[in-house]
C-alpha positions as CSV (number, residue, x, y, z in Angstrom):
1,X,73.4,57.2,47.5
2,X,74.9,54.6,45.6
3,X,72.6,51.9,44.6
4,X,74.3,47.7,45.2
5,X,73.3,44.9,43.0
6,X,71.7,43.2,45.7
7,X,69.2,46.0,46.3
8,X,68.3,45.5,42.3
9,X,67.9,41.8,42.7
10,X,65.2,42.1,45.5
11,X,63.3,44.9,43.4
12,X,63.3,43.0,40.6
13,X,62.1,39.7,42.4
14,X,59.5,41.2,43.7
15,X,58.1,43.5,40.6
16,X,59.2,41.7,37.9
17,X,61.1,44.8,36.5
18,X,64.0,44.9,34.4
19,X,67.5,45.5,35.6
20,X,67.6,49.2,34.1
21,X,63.9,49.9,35.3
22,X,65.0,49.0,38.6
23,X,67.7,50.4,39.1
24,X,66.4,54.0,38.1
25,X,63.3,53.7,40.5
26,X,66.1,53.2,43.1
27,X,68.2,55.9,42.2
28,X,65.1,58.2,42.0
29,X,63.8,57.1,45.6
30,X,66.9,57.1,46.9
31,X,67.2,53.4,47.6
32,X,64.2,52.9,49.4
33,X,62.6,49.7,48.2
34,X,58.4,50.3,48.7
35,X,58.8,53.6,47.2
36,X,60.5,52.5,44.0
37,X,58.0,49.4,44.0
38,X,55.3,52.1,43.9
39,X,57.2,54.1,40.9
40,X,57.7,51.6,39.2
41,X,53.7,50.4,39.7
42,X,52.8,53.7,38.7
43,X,54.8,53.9,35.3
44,X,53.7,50.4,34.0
45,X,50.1,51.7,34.7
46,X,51.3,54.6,32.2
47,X,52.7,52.4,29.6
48,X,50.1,49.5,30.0
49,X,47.5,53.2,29.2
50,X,49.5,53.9,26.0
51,X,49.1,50.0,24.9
52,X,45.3,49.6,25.8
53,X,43.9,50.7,21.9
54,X,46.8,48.2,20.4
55,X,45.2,44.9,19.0
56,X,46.0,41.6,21.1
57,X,45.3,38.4,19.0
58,X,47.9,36.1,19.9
59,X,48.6,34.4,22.9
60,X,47.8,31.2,25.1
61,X,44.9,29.5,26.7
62,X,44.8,28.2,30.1
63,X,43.3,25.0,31.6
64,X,43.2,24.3,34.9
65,X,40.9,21.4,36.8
66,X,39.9,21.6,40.5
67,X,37.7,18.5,41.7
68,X,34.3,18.9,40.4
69,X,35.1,22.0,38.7
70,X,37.6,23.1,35.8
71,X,38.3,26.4,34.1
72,X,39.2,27.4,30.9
73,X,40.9,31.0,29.8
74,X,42.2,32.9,27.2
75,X,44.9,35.3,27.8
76,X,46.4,37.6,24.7
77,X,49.5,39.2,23.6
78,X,50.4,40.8,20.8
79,X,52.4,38.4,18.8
80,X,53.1,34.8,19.3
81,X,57.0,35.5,20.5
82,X,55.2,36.8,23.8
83,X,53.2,34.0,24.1
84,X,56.2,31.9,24.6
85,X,57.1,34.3,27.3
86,X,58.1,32.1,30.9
87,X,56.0,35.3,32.7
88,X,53.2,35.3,30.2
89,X,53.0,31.4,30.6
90,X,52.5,31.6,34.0
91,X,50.6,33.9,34.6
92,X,48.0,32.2,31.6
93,X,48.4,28.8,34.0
94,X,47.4,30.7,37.2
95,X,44.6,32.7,35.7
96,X,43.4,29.1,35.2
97,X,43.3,27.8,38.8
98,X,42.7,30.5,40.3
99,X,39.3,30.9,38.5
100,X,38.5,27.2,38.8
101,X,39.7,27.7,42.4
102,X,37.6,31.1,42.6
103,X,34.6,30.4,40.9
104,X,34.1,33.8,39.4
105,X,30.5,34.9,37.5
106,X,32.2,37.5,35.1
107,X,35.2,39.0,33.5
108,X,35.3,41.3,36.3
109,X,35.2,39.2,39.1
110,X,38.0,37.3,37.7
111,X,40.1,40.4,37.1
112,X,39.7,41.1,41.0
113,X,41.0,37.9,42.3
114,X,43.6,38.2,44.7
115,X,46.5,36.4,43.8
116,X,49.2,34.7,46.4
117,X,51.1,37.9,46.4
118,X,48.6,40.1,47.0
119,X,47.7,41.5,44.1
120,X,44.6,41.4,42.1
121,X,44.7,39.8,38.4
122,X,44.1,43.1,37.4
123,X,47.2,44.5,38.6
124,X,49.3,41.2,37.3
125,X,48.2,42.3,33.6
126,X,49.3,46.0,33.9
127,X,52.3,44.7,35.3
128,X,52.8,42.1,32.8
129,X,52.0,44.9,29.8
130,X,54.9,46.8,31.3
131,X,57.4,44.2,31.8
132,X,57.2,42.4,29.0
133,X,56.5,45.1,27.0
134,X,53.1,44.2,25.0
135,X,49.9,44.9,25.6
136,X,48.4,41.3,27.3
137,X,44.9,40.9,28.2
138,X,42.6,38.9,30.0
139,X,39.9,38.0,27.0
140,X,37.4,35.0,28.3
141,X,37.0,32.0,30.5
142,X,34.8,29.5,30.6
143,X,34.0,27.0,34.2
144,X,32.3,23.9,33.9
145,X,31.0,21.8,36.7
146,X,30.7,18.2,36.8
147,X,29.4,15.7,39.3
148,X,31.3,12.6,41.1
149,X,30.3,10.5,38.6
150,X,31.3,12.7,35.7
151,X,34.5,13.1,33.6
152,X,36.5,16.0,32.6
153,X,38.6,15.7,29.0
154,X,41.0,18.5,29.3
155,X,42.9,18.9,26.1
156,X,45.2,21.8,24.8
157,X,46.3,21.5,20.9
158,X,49.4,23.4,19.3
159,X,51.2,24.4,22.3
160,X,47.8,26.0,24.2
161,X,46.4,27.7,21.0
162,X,43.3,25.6,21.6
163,X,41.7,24.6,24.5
164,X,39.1,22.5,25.2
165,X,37.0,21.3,28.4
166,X,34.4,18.5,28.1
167,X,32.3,16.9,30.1
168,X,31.1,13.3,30.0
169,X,28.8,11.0,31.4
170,X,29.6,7.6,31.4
171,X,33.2,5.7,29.9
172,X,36.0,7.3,31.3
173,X,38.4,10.0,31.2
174,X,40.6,8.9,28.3
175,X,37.4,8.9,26.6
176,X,36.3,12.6,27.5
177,X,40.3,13.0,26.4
178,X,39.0,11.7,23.0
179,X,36.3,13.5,22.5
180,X,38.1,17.0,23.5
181,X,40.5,16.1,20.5
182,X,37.8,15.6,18.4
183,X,36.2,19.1,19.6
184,X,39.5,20.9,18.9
185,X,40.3,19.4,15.5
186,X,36.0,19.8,14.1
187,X,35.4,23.1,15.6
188,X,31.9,22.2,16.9
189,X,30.1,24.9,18.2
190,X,27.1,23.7,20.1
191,X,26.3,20.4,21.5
192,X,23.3,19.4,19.5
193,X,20.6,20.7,16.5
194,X,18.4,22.0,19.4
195,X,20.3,25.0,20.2
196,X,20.8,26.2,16.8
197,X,18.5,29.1,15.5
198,X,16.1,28.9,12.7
199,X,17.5,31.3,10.5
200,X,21.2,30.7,10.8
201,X,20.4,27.0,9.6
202,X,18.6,28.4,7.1
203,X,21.4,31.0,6.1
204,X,24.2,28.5,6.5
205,X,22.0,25.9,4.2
206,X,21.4,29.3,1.7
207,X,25.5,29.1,1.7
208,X,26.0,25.4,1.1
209,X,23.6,25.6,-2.2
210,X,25.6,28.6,-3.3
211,X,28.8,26.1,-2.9
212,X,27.1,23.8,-5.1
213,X,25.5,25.9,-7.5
214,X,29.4,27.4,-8.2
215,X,30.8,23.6,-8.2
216,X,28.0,22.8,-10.6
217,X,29.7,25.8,-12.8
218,X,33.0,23.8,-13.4
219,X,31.3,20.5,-13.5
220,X,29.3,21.9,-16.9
221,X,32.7,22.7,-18.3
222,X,34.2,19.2,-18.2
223,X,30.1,17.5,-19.2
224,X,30.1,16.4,-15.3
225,X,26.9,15.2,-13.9
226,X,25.6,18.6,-11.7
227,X,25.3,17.5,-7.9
228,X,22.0,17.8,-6.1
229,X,21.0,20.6,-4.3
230,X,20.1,20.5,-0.7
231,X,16.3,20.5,0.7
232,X,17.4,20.7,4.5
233,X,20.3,21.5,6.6
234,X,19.5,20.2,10.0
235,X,17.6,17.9,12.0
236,X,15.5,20.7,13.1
237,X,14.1,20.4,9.8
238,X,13.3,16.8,9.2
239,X,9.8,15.8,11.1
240,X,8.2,13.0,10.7
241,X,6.1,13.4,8.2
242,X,9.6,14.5,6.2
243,X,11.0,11.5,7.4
244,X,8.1,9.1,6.6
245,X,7.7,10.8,3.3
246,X,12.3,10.0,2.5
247,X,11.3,6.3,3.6
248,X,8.5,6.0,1.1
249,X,10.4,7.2,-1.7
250,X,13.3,5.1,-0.5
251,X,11.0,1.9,-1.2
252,X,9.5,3.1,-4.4
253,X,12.9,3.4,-5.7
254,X,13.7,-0.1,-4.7
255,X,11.0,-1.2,-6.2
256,X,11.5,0.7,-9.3
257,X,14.4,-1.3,-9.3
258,X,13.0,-4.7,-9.1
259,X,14.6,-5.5,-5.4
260,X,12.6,-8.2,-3.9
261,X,11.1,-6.8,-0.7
262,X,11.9,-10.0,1.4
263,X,15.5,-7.5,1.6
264,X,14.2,-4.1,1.7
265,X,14.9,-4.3,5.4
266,X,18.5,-4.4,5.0
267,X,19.3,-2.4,2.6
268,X,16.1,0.6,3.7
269,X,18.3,1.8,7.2
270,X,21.3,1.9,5.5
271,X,19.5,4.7,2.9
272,X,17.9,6.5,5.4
273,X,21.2,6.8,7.2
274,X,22.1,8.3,3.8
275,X,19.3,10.5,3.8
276,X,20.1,12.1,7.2
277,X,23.7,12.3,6.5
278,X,22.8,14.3,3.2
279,X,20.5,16.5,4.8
280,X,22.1,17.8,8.1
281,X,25.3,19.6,6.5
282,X,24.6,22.3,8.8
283,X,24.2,20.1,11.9
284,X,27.8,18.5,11.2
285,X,29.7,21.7,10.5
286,X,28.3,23.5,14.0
287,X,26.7,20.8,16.5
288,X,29.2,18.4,18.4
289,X,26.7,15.2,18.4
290,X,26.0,15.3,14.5
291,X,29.6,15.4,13.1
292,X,31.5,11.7,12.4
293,X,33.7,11.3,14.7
294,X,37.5,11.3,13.8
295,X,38.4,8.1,16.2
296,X,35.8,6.1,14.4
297,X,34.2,7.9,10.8
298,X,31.9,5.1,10.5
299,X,29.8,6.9,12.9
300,X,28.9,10.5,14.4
301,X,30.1,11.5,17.8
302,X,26.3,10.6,18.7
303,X,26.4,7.1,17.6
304,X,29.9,6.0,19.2
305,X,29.2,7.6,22.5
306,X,26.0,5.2,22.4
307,X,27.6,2.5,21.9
308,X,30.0,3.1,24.6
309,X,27.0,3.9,27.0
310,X,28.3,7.4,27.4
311,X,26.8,11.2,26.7
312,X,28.7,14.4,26.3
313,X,27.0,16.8,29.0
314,X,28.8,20.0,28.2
315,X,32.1,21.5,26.5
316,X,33.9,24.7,25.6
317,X,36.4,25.3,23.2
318,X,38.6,28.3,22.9
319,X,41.2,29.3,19.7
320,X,43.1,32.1,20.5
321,X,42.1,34.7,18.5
322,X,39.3,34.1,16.9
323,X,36.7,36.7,16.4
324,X,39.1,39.3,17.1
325,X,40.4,41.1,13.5
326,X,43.8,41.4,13.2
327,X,45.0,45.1,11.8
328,X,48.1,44.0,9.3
329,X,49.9,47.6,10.9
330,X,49.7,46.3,14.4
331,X,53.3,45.3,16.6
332,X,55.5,44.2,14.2
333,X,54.5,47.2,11.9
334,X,55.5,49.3,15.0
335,X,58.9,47.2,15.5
336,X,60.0,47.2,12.0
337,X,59.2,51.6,12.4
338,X,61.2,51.3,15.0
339,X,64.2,49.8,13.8
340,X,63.9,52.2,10.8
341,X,64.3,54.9,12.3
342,X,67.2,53.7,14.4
343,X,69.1,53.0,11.1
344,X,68.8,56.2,10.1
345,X,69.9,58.0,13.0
C-alpha cells in the first residue's frame, strides 16, 4: 500500500524516528502504525546492543529542584556535538525532575521510572542511542534534601558540563548560588578534613613534598633559597599538643627577634593563621570548608560563611566525564573510517 506523508509525521512524532526509518517500518507493516512503532522499537534495541561496549564521556548534566528536594544527573554521549542535541537536552532535563520528583535509591530505580509517555527511562535511552545515533547513557545522580529553612544553590558551569547542588543553612539563596560557583570552579571533594582518610592525606602530602623536592631542583640551578618541606597536610593532623607546640615556637621566634611582648598578641594569630594555612595543603585541595574562597580570598569558605552566620550542610558536584578514560580510537575514529571508506568507493 502506498505509504502518505501524514502517516510518517505521526510515526515519527511519536518514536522520534527519522523520516527514512519511518517510512520503511511502514512500508514493511503495511501501514499499520503500532506495528511499525514496535519494529522500529525492536531495531533501536539492536543498534543501541551494537553501541553498548563504545566509550561515552561527553555529554550534559541535569539539575532539577522540587521543594525540599533537588536532583542532580549525569547523562553521556559520545562526543560533545550530541550533547548539544534538542533530544539529548531534554531528555538530560527530564531525567532531572523526574528523579527529584521520584525519589529513586539507585541507578536502577531511576532507569525504571515511567515517564509521561509511558515509557520507562530505560526505554527513552535505547531509543535515544538509536535516534540520534550514539551510544547515550544514564551514568549517576545525586538527590539532596533540605529543610524549610534551608537553601538550595543550583549552579551549572560551561553549558551543563558541571553541575553542582548545595545546601545551606542560614543567608540566602544567592548565597548557596555563590558557594555552588565556588564548588564548581575548586573542585572540592568533601565537605570537611573529617571525612578524609588517613592514608590518602598522607599519600597526597607524600605528593606535595615530591612537588617541592623537584621545584627545589631548579631553584639550586639559579642559587634560589630551597622552599620548606611540609610536616602535615591536614587538620586531622594538627592536635593540640602540635598546635601548642607551632605557638610556642611562634613566640620564641618573636622573641628572638627582640619584639616587645606588650604586641605579641597582634601579631601571634596572624602566624598561626600562617601556620595552619601552610600545613593543611591537602585540606584545601579536597575539603570544601578549608579552601579560600574565590568571592572573598582573605578568607576560607569556613571563615566567610561564619561571618555571614551561615553553614554549608551538604553538596554534590558532577563534571561530565571524569573518571571515565577516554580511548583516543573511539567515535570520531569510527566517523573519520567511515568517510574513508566512502571516498574510496
Amino acid at each position: 500500500m502506498a505509504i502518505t506523508a501524514a502517516q510518517v509525521k505521526e510515526l515519527r512524532e511519536k518514536t522520534g524516528a527519522g523520516v527514512m526509518d519511518a517510512k520503511k517500518a511502514l512500508v514493511e507493516t503495511d501501514g499499520n502504525i503500532e506495528k511499525a512503532t514496535e519494529l522500529l522499537r525492536e531495531k533501536g534495541m539492536a543498534k543501541a546492543a551494537k553501541k553498548v561496549d563504545r566509550i561515552a564521556a561527553e555529554g550534559l548534566t541535569g539539575v532539577y529542584v522540587d521543594g525540599n528536594f533537588a536532583a542532580l544527573v549525569e547523562v553521556n554521549s559520545e562526543t560533545d556535538f550530541v550533547a548539544k542535541n534538542e533530544q539529548f537536552v531534554a531528555l538530560v532535563n527530564e531525567s532531572a525532575e523526574l528523579i527529584a520528583k521520584n525519589k529513586p535509591a539507585d541507578n536502577d530505580a531511576a532507569l525504571a521510572i515511567k515517564m509521561a509517555s509511558g515509557k520507562t527511562l530505560s526505554e527513552a535511552y535505547v531509543e535515544a542511542t538509536s535516534t540520534i545515533g550514539e551510544k547515550i547513557s544514564f551514568r549517576r545522580f545525586a538527590l539532596i534534601e533540605k529543610t524549610d529553612a534551608q537553601h538550595f544553590g543550583a549552579y551549572q558551569h560551561n553549558g551543563g558540563r558541571i553541575g553542582v547542588i548545595t545546601v545551606v543553612d542560614g543567608a540566602d539563596d544567592a548565597l548557596a548560588k555563590q558557594v555552588s560557583m565556588h564548588i564548581a570552579a575548586m573542585k572540592p571533594v568533601v565537605l570537611s578534613h573529617t571525612e578524609l582518610e588517613e592514608q590518602f592525606v598522607k599519600d597526597e602530602l607524600a605528593q606535595l613534598n615530591h612537588v617541592i623536592e623537584l621545584d627545589n631542583e631548579s631553584r639550586a640551578m639559579v642559587d634560589k633559597p630551597a622552599l620548606p618541606f611540609l610536616t602535615y597536610g591536614s587538620k586531622a593532623q594538627l592536635t593540640d599538643e602540635i598546635v601548642a607546640a607551632a605557638e610556642v615556637a611562634i613566640k620564641a621566634e618573636l622573641a628572638a627577634e627582640g619584639k616587645p611582648e606588650k604586641i605579641w598578641d597582634k601579631i601571634i594569630p596572624g602566624k598561626m593563621e600562617r601556620f595552619m594555612l601552610d600545613n593543611t595543603k591537602v585540606d584545601q585541595a579536597y575539603t570544601l570548608l578549608a579552601q579560600l574562597y574565590v568571592m572573598d580570598d582573605s578568607k576560607t569558605v569556613e571563615q566567610y560563611l561564619a561571618s555571614v552566620n551561615a553553614t554549608v550542610v551538604a553538596f554534590a558536584r558532577f563534571e561530565v566525564g571524569e573518571g571515565i578514560e577516554k580511548a583516543a580510537n573511539n567515535f570520531e575514529a569510527e566517523v573519520q573510517a567511515t568517510m574513508a571508506a566512502a571516498l574510496e568507493k
